[in-house]
C-alpha positions in Angstrom: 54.1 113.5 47.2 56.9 113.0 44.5 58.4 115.8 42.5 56.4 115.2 39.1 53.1 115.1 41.4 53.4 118.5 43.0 51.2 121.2 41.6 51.3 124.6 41.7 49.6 127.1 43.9 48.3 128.4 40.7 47.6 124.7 39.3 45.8 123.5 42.5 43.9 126.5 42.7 42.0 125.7 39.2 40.1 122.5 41.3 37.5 122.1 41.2 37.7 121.1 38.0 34.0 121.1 36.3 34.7 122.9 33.0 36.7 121.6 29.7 38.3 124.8 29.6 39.8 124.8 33.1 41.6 121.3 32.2 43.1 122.7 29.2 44.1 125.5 31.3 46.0 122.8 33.8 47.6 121.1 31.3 48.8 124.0 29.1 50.4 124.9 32.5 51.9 121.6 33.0 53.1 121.2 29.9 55.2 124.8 29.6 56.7 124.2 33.0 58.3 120.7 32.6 59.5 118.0 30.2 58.6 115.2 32.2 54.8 115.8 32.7 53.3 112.8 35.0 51.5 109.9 33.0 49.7 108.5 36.5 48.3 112.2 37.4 47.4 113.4 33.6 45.7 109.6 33.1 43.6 109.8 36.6 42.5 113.3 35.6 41.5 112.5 32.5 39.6 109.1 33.1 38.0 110.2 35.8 35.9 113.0 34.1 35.7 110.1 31.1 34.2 107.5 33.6 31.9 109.7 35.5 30.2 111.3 31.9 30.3 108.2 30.5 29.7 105.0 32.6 27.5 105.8 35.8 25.2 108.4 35.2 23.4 107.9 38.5 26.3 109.3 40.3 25.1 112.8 38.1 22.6 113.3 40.5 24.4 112.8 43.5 24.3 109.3 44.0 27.3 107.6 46.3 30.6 106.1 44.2 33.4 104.1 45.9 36.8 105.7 45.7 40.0 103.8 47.0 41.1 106.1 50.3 44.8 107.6 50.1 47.5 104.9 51.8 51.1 104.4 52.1 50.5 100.3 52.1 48.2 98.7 49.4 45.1 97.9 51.3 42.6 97.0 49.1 40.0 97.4 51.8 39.8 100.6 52.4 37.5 102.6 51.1 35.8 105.9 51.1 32.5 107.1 50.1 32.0 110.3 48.6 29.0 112.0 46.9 29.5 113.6 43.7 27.2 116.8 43.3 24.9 117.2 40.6 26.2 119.3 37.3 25.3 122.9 37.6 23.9 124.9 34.5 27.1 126.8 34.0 29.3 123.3 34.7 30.3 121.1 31.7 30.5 118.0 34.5 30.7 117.8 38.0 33.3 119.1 40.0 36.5 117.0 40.3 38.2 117.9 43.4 41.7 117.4 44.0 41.5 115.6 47.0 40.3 112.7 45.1 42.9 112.7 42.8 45.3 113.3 44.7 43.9 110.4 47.1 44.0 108.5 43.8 47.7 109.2 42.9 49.2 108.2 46.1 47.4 104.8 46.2 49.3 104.6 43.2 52.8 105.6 44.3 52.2 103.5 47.3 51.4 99.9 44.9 54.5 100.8 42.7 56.7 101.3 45.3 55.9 98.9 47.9 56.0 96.1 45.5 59.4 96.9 43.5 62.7 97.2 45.6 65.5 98.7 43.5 68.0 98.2 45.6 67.5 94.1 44.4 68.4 95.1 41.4 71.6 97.2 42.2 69.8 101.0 41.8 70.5 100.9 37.9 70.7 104.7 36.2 68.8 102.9 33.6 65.8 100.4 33.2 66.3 96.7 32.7 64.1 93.9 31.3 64.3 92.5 34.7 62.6 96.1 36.5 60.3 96.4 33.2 59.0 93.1 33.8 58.7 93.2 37.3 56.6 96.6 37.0 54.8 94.7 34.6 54.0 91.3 37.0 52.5 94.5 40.1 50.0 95.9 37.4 49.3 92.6 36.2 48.9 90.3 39.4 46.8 93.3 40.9 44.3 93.2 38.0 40.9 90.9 38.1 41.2 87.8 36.5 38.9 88.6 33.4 40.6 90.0 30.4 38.8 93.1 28.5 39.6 93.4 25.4 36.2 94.9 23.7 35.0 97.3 26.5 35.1 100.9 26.6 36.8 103.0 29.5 39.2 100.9 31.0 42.5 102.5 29.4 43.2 104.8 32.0 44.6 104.3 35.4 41.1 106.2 37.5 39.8 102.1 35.7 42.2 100.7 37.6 42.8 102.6 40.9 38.9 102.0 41.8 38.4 98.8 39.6 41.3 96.9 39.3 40.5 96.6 35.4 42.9 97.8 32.3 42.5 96.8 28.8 45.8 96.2 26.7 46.7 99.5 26.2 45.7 100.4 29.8 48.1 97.7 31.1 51.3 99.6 29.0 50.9 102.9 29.8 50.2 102.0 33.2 53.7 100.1 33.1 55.6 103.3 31.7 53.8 105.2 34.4 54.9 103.1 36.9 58.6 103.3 36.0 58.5 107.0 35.7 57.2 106.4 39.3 60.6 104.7 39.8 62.7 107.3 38.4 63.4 105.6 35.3 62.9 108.3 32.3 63.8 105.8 29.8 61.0 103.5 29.7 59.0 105.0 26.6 55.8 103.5 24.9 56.3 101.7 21.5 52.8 102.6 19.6 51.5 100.3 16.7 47.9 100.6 15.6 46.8 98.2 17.8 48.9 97.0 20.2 52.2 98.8 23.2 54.6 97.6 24.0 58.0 99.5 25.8 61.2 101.2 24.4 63.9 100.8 27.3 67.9 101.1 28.0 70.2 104.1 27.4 69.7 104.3 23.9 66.1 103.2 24.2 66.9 100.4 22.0 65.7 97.5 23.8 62.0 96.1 23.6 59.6 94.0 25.5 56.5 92.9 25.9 54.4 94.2 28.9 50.8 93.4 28.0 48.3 90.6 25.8 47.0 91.4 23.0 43.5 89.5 21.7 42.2 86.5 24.0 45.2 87.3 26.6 45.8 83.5 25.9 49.4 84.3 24.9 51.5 86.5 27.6 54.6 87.4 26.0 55.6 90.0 28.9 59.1 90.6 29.4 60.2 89.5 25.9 61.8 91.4 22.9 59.3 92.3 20.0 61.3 90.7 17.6 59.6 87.8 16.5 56.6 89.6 15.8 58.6 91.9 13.6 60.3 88.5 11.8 57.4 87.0 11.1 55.9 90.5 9.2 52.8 90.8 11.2 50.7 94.0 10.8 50.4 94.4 14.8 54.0 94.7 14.9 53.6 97.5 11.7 57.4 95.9 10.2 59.3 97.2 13.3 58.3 101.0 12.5 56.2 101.9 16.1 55.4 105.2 17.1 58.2 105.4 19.9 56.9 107.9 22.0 58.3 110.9 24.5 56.6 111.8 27.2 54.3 114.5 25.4 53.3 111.8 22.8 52.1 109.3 25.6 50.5 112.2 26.9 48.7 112.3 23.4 48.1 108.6 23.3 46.4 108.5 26.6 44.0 111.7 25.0 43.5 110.0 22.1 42.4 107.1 23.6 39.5 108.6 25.4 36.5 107.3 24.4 33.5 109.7 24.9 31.0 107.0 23.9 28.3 106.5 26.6 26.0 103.5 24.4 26.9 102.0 21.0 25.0 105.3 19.5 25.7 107.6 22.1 28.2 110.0 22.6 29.1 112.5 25.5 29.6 116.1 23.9 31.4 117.2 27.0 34.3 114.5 26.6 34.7 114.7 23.0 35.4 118.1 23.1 37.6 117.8 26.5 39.1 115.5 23.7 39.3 117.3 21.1 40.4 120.9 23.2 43.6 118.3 24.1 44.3 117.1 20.9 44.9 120.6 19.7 46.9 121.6 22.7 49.4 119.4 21.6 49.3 119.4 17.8 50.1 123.0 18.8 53.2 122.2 20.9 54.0 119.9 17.9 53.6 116.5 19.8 51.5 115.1 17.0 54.0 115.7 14.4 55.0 112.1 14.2 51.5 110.6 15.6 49.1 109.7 12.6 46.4 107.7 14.8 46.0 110.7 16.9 46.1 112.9 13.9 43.3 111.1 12.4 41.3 110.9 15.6 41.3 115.1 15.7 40.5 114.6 11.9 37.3 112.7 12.8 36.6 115.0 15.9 36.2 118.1 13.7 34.7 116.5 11.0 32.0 116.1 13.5 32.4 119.9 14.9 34.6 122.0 13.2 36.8 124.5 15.6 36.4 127.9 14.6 39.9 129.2 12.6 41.3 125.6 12.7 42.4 123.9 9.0 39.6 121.8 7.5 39.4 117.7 9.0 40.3 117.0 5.0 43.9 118.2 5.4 44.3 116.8 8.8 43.5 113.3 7.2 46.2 114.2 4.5 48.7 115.2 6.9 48.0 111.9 9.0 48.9 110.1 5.8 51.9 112.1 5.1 53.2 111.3 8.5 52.7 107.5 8.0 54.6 107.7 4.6 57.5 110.0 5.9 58.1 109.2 9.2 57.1 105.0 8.9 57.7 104.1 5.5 53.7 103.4 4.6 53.4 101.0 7.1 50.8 102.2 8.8 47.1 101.4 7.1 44.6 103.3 9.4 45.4 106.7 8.4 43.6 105.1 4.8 40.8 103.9 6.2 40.3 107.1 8.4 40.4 108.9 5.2 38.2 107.1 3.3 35.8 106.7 5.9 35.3 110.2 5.9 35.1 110.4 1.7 32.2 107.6 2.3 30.4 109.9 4.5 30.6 112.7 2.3 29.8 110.7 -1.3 33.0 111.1 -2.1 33.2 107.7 -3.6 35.7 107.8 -6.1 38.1 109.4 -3.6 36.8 107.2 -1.1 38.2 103.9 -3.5 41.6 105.4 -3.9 41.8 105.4 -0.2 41.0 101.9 0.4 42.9 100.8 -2.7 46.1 102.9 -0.9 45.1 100.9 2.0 45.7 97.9 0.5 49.1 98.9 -0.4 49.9 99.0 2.9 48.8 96.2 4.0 49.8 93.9 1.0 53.6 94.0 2.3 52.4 92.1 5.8 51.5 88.4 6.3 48.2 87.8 7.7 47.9 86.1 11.1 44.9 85.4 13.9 46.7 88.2 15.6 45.4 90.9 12.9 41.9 90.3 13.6 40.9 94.2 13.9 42.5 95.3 10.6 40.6 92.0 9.2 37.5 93.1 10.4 38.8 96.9 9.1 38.9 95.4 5.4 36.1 92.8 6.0 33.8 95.9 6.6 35.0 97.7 3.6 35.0 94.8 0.8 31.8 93.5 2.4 29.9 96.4 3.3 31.0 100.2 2.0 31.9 99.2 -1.4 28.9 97.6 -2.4 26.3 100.1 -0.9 28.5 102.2 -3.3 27.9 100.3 -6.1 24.5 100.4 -5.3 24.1 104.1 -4.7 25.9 104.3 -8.0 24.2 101.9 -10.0 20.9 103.5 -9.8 18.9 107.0 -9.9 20.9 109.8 -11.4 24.1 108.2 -10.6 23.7 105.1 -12.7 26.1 107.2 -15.4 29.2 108.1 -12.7 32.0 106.0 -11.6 30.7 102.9 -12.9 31.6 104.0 -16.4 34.9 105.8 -14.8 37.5 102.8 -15.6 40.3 104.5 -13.0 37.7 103.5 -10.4 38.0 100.0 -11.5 41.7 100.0 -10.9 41.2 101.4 -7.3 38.7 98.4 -7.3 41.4 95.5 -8.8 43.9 97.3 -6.8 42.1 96.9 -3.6 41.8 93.4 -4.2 45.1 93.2 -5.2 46.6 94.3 -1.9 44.5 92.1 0.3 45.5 88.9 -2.0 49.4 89.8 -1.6 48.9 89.7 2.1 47.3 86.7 2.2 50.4 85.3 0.4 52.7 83.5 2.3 50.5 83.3 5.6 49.9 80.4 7.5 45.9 81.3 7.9 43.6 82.3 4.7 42.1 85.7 4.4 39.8 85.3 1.5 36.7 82.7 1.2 33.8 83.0 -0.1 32.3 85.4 2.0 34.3 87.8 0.2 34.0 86.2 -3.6 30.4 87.0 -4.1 30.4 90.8 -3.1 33.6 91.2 -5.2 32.2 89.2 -8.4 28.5 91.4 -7.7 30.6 94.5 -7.8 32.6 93.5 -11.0 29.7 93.0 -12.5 28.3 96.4 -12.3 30.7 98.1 -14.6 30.9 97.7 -18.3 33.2 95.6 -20.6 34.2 98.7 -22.2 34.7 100.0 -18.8 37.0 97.0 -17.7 39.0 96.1 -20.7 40.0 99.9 -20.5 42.2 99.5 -17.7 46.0 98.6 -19.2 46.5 95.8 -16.6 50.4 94.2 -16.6 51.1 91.2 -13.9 54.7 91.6 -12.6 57.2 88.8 -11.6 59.5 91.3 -9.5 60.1 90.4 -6.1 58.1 93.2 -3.9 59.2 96.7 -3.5 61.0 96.7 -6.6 58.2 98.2 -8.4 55.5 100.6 -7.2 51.8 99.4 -7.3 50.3 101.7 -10.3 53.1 102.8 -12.6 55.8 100.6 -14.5 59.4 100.4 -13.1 62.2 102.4 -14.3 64.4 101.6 -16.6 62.7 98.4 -17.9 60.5 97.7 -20.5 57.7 96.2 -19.3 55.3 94.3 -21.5 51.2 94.4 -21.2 48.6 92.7 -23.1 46.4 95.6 -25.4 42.5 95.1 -25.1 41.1 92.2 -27.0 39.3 92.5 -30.0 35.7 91.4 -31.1 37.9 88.4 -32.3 39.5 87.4 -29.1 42.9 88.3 -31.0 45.6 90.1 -28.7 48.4 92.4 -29.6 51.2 92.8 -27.1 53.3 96.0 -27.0 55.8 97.1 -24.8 55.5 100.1 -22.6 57.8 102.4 -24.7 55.6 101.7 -28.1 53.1 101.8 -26.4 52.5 105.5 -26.5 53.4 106.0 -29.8 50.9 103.4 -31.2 47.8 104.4 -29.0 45.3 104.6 -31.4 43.1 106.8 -29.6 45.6 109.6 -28.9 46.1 110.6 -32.8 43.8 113.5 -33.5 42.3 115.3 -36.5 41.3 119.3 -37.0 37.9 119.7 -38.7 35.4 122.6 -39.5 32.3 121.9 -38.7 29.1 124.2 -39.8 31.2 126.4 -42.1 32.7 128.2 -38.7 36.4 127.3 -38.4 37.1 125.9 -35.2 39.5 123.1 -33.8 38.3 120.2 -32.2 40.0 116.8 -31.3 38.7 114.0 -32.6 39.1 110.1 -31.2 39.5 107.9 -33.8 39.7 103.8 -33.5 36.6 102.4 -31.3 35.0 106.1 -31.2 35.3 106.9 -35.0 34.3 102.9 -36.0 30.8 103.5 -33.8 30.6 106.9 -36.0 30.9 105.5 -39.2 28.6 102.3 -38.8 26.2 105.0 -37.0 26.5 106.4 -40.8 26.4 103.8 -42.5 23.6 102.0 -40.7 21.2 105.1 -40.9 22.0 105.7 -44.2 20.8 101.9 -45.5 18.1 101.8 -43.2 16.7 105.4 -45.0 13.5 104.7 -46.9 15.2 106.5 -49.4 18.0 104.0 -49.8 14.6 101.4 -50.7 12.9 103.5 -52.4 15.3 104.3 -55.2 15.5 107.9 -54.4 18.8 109.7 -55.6 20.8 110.3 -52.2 22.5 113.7 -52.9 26.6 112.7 -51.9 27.9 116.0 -50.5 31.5 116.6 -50.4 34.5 114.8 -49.0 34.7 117.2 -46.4 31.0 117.7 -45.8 31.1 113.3 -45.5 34.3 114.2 -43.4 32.4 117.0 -41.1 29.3 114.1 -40.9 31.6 111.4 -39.3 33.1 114.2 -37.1 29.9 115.2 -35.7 28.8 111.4 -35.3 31.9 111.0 -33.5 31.6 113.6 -31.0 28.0 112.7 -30.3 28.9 109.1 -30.1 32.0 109.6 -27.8 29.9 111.2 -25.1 27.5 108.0 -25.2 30.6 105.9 -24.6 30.4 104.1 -20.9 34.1 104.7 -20.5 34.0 107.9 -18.8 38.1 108.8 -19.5 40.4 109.4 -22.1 43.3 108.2 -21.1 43.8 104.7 -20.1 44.6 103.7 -16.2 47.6 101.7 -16.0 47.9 98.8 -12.9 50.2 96.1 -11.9 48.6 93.0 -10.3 51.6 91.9 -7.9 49.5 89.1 -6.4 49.4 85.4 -8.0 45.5 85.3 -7.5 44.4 88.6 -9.2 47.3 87.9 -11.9 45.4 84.7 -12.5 42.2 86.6 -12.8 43.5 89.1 -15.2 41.9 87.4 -18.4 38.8 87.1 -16.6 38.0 90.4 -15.6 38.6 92.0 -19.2 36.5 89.2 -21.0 33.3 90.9 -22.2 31.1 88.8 -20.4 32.3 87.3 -17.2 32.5 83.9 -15.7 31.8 84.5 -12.3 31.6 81.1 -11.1 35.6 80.9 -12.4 36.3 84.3 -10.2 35.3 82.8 -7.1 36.6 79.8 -7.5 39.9 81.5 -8.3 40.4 84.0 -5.4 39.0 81.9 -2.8 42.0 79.1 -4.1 44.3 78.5 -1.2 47.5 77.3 -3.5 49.3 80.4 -2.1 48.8 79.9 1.7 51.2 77.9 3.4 49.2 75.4 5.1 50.1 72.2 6.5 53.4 70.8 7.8 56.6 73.1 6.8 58.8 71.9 4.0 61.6 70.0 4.3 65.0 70.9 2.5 68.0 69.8 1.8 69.0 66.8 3.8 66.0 66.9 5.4 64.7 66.1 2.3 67.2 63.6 1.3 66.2 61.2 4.2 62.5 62.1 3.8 63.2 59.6 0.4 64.9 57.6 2.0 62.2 56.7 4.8 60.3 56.6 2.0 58.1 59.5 2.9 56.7 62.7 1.5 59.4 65.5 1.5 56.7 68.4 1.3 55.5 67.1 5.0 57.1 67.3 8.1 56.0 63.6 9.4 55.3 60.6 8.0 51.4 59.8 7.0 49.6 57.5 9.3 49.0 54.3 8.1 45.3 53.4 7.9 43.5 51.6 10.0 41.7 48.1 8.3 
């Protein structure tokens, strides 16, 4: 066997391996004695415990399994047959001896090297697009003729050394695997959050394409990444990958174990062989620039908490810390992972801000067919969590919490916001109305005095010149103030805008004789005091009746209206003082502005406004310039890119 292969006595002599914690103790011992630890033995280790907890469970009681035998040819037909013992009491799953693996490993080896001749390609110290795609064209031509995107347990290469089936990420590790087969320590995984490709050359500059992605209808192996990253597409997260060393695609083949054994199911003993490894390496530090696999070990002890480890919470954080650091917020699952787990916990407020930071991410992106998962991410969301929110909120003992909150609004809007911005521009639509009626039902649950207290500005600045929630620096923005009963609108800049908030100026009263300081709204809160007053003091019997009213004091009539003040402020729906502030950057929720701080809303308007399609580039491509120029000519229409047809009588 090759020199990244060999074990030590000490390593071999921990097979049988039936226990999670002899596995951590083999890799802990790989990983302190080498920098290059080997992808093809680590991956057939680990899959094979996966496959036998998870996908045959009558090989657990001894039942036969097929095993391809050791070779130094491929021979596809050869086979060996081997019984698998039942689990002992003391065993967390049966034993995994090393002859298998090893068996396993060398079949391997033997397709890698048998099928790619280097010495056709001059022995290069360095890999070319030439030897990556030709690695590429052995794992490919060698796999069945079905492509799979959706089923579990085929990422690892025990799937393919006994079943000749990978899914997409499967296909690219087993690629790197197979160069460092080759010798070549420069091929390197590129990591979005849903799709591999390769980092190659001797600055590791180079890309290309070694696997499908969806359908498998498209096969871009062997070319550069580039377009993808031209053409802003959220699979190709804006060019910012997680480029991996050998320890992080150590940590990306963990991370993609799946201990599920049925869509409800779950094996215990691989998620916590899963979750042991996770920690193994975010203690040697090879998670510190990995936020999928961050938020994976998040979810994992959110589901069993390891004893002396930090809380799943900041694990979350630090996962979203990474993304903004290390990728420039342009990865959008370390949000959802995080608001996932506020949603579990009735966190919903939190769990808002989460998905509205989401949307952030996502709103720099264009939307193509090939973002279908982060679709179906956001689909879930708008469709789904938010309103079973709004109903758990909207009745019981709730019915008085974030629906009167108005910065929960703003996450709401802003939400929206972000998934109309990155519908702008594309060539296919995001929103129809399959996602009009749950946003207008959801509107509709919080007040008008709720909505018209968000301060909401629409901005004309080309993206990334202003953040999403506070106004840009330097410039003085200009809002519209909340309307009146009369429909009558006051517009303020920014700057004046502190100065002249009505309900920031305070007053100091006594009140019962005692002296004491209190802070008193005035505008909309002391207005409901004083026709409070007013209206119980003409409605009195005493008023009809003639009766002399005794008038107390100016500052008794002053300590009146501050009581009724106070008591009437904590009956007002808007549950804080200080107004949210948010910038609507796309052209459809800019449009909606007036609509969603009317006091009663036109919902039929709403729908028919975010559904609109003005903003999608649909159609034939513009023609410009002298394109355009003979387009008049012909007599045609320069906004198409042929000539109608003429019809038919």
């Amino acid at each position: 066997m090759g020199r990244m292969a060999s074990l030590t006595d000490d390593e071999r002599r921990l097979f049988p391996l039936k226990t999670v914690s002899s596995v951590i103790s083999l890799f802990q011992s790989i990983f302190k004695r080498t920098t290059e630890p080997d992808l093809a033995l680590l991956s057939i280790i680990v899959g094979c415990i996966e496959n036998t907890l998870t996908c045959n469970h009558q090989l657990l009681g001894g039942a036969k399994s097929t095993v391809l035998a050791a070779a130094t040819t491929v021979d596809e037909t050869s086979e060996k047959l081997i019984v698998i013992p039942p689990i002992r009491r003391e065993d967390d799953f049966p034993e995994i001896e090393w002859s298998t693996v090893e068996a396993l490993y060398i079949k391997f080896r033997a397709v890698i090297k048998s099928s790619v001749d280097l010495t056709q390609y001059g022995c290069p110290e360095f890999a070319t697009r030439e030897i990556v795609k030709r690695v590429s064209d052995v794992i490919w031509n060698t796999l069945t003729r079905s492509y799979y995107k959706d089923r579990a347990h085929l990422q690892s290469l025990y799937s393919y050394l006994t079943g000749n089936k990978l899914d997409c990420f499967g296909v690219a590790l087993a690629v790197v695997a197979g160069c460092q087969v080759l010798g070549f320590d420069d091929v390197h995984l590129a990591l979005s959050e849903d799709h591999a490709w390769v980092m190659f050359g001797p600055d590791s500059k180079e890309t290309a394409e070694v696997t499908w992605h969806g359908k498998g209808n498209e096969d871009k192996r062997g070319q550069p990444v580039d377009s993808g990253i031209l053409a802003r597409s959220w699979l190709y997260v804006a060019g910012n990958p997680v480029i991996c060393s050998r320890f992080t695609e150590v940590a990306s083949l963990v991370s993609s174990i799946n201990p599920s054994i049925t869509a409800t199911t779950d094996s215990l003993e691989v998620a916590s062989l899963q979750q042991s490894l996770l920690w193994v390496l975010y203690d040697g530090g090879h998670l510190a620039r990995y936020p999928m696999a961050l938020g994976n070990l998040a979810d994992l002890e959110e589901l069993s908490p390891t004893p002396g480890r930090c809380h799943c919470s900041q694990l979350f954080s630090q996962a979203i810390e990474v993304a903004r650091r290390c990728y420039g917020n342009s990865h959008v699952y370390p949000y959802t992972y995080q608001g996932g787990y506020f949603y579990r916990n009735r966190m919903y407020k939190e769990a808002l801000e989460s998905w509205a930071n989401a949307a952030d991410a996502i709103r720099s992106y264009n939307y193509s067919r090939e973002d279908e998962e982060i679709y179906k991410e956001f689909l879930e969301i708008a469709n789904e969590l938010i309103p079973f929110v709004m109903k758990v909120e909207g009745s019981g003992h709730s019915a008085r919490s974030i629906l009167k909150d108005s910065e929960c609004f703003a996450h709401l809007l802003r939400f929206y916001d972000g998934i109309c911005q990155w519908e702008e521009g594309s060539c296919t639509p995001v929103l129809h109305i399959g996602w009009a009626k749950p946003l207008v039902n959801t509107i509709s649950k919080f007040d008008s005095q709720v909505r018209r207290h968000v301060v909401i500005s629409c901005s004309e600045l080309a993206d990334g010149e202003i953040p999403a929630v506070k106004p840009p620096e330097g410039k003085a923005e200009f809002h519209r103030e909340d309307l009146d009963a009369n429909a009558n609108q006051v517009v303020l800049p920014w700057p004046l805008e502190k100065q002249q908030e009505p309900e920031e100026r305070l007053v100091d009263s006594e009140v019962g004789g005692k002296a004491a300081e209190q802070k008193v709204l005035l505008g909309s809160t002391a207005l409901a005091a004083l026709t409070d007053l007013c209206g119980r003091t003409i409605l009195s019997p005493a008023f009809f009746l003639g009766s002399d009213i005794k008038a107390g004091s100016d500052s008794q009539a002053f300590q009146t209206l501050t009581v009724s003040g106070t008591a009437a402020s904590t009956d007002n729906p808007v549950k804080t003082t200080t107004k949210p502030k948010l910038y609507l950057r796309s052209h459809k929720m800019a449009g909606l502005k007036d609509l969603l701080l009317s006091e009663k809303l036109n919902t039929h308007a709403i729908s028919l406004q975010l559904t609109a399609q003005s903003q999608v580039q649909l159609g034939g491509r513009k023609l410009r310039g002298e394109e355009a120029k003979d387009a008049k000519q012909d007599g045609r229409d320069a906004n198409l890119s042929r000539p109608k047809r003429t019809r038919k009588e």
